[in-house]
C-alpha positions in Angstrom: 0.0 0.0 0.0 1.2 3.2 -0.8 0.1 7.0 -0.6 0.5 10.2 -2.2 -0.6 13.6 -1.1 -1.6 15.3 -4.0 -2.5 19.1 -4.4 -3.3 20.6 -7.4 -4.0 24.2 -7.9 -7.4 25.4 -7.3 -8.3 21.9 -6.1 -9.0 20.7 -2.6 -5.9 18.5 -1.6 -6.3 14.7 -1.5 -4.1 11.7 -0.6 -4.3 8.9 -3.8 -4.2 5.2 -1.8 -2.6 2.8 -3.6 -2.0 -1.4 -3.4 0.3 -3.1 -5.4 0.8 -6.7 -5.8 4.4 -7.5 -4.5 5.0 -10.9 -6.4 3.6 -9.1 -10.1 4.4 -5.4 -9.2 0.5 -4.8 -10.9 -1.9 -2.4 -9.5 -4.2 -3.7 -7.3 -6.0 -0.4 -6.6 -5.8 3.2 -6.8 -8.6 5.6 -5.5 -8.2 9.4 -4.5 -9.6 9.8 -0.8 -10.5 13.2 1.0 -7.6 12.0 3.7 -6.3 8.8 4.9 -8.7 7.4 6.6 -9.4 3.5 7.6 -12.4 3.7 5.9 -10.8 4.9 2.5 -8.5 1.8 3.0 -11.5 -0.5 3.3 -12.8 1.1 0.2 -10.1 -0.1 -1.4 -10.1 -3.8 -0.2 -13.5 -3.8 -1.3 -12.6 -2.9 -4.6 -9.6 -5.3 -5.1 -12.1 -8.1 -3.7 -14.4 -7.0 -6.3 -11.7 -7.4 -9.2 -9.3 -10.0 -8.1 -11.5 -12.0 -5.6 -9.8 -12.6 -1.9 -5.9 -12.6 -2.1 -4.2 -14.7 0.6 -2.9 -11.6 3.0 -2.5 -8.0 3.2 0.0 -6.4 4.1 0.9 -2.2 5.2 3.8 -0.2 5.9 4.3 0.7 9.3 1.9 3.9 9.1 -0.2 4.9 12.3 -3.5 4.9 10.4 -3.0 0.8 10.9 -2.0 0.8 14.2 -2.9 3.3 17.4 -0.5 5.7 18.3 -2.5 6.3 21.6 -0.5 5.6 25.0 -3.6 4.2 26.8 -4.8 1.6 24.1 -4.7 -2.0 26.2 -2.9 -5.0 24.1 -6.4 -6.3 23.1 -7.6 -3.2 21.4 -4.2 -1.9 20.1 -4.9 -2.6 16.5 -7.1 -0.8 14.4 -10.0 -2.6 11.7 -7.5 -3.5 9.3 -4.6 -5.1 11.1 
């Protein structure tokens, strides 16, 4: 998964999600979101299901959208919907 903050001028700024298949180096999925959000990422899954049918794992870099960055999160609840 990648993703690009993209601003273009006269044009609200948007982030451009992105999953590429490491074994074929294809594009799995690109959307433009509002911001990165879970839910965009979900979006995404949904689409790749869609296309390809359900792959065998996902996998993210090591962003905090997948994972809380808060201090108080207990070991049961630390990750977020997609990890």
């Amino acid at each position: 998964m990648a993703l690009i903050m993209i601003g273009l001028r006269g044009a609200p700024k948007c982030c451009l999600l992105v999953f590429v298949d490491d074994a074929t180096s294809e594009l799995g999925c690109a959307r433009f979101e509002k911001s990165e959000t879970t839910l965009g990422y979900m979006r995404c899954v949904y689409e790749h299901v869609q296309k390809y049918g359900i792959p065998v794992s996902y996998y993210s870099d090591r962003h905090s959208i997948f994972k809380t960055s808060r201090n108080d999160a207990t070991t049961q609840f630390a990750d977020t919907q997609i990890n």
